[in-house]
C-alpha positions in Angstrom: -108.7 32.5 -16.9 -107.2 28.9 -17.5 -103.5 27.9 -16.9 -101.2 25.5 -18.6 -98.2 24.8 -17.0 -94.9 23.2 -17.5 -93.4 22.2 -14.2 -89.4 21.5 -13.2 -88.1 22.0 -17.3 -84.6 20.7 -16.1 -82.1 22.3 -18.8 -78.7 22.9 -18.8 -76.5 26.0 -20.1 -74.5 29.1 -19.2 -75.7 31.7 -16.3 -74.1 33.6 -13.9 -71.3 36.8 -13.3 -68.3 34.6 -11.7 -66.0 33.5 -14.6 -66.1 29.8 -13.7 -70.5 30.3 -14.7 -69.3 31.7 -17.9 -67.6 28.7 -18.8 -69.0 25.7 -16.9 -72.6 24.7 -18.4 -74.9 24.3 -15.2 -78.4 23.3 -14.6 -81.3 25.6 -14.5 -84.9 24.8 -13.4 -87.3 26.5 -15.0 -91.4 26.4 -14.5 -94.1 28.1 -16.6 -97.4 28.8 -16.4 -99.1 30.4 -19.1 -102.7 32.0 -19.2 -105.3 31.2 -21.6 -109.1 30.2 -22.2 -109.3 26.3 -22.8 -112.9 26.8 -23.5 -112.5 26.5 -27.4 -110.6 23.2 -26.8 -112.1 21.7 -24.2 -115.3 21.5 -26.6 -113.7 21.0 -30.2 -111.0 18.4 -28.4 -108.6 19.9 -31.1 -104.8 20.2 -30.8 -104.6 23.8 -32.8 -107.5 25.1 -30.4 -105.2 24.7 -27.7 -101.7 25.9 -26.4 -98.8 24.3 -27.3 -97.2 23.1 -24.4 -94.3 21.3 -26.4 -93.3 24.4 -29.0 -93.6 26.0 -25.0 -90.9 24.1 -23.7 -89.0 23.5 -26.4 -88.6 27.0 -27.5 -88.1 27.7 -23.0 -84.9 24.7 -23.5 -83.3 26.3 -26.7 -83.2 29.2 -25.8 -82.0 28.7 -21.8 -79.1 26.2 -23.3 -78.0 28.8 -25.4 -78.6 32.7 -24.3 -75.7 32.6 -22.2 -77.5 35.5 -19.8 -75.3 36.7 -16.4 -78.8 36.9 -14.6 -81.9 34.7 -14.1 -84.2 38.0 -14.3 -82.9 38.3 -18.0 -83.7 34.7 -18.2 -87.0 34.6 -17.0 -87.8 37.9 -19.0 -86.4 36.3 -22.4 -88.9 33.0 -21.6 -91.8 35.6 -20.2 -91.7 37.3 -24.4 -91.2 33.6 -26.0 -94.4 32.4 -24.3 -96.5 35.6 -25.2 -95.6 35.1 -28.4 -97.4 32.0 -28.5 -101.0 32.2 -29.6 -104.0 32.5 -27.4 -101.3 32.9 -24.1 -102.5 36.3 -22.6 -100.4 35.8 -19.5 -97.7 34.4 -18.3 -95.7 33.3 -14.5 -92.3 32.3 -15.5 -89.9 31.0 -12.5 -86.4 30.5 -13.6 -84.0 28.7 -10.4 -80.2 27.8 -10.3 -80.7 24.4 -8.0 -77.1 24.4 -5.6 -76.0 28.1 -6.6 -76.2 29.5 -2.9 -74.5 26.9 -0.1 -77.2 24.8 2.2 -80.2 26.0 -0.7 -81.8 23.9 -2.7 -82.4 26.5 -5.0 -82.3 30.1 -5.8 -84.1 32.1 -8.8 -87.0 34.7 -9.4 -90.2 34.2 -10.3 -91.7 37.1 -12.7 -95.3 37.5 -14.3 -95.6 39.5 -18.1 -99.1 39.9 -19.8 -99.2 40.9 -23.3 -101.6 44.4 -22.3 
């Protein structure tokens, strides 16, 4: 099975439990990585054989900026069904981080992985 990814989708919006999250947007780091078979394209070299990486990230930015989830696991999960969705993805990896949330880390998050069997 192929993979096209999306790597470091820098977006910003609402997450977290603690009041001041609820009010304060914050950044979010999200990375995808969706499973298909490029076969098709790689021999027709034709946009609507392949996946569409930009409706992907787009539709990953919206709805991060403005979901206003308490927890990156509903996060992830919520960009896990957008990308299945999305024809000819059969799988998906979906890592969702808050970058500076936990003192002396770089980052936090989850990292979950949805097929559509």
């Amino acid at each position: 099975m192929d993979k096209v990814f999306i790597k470091d989708l820098l977006v910003r919006g609402i997450i977290g439990i603690n009041d001041w999250e609820r009010e304060k947007i914050q950044d979010i780091l999200i990375n995808i990585t969706v499973f298909t078979d490029t076969g098709t394209a790689a021999v027709s070299d034709d946009l609507s054989d392949c996946v569409d990486y930009r409706a992907l990230a787009k539709k990953a930015q919206n709805h991060a900026e403005t979901a206003g989830r308490f927890t990156v696991e509903a996060l992830a999960n919520d960009i896990a069904k957008l990308c299945l969705e999305q024809k000819g993805v059969n799988k998906v990896i979906v890592r969702v981080e808050k970058p500076g949330a936990v003192r002396f880390a770089k980052s936090v998050g989850v990292e979950i992985e949805r097929s559509s069997e």
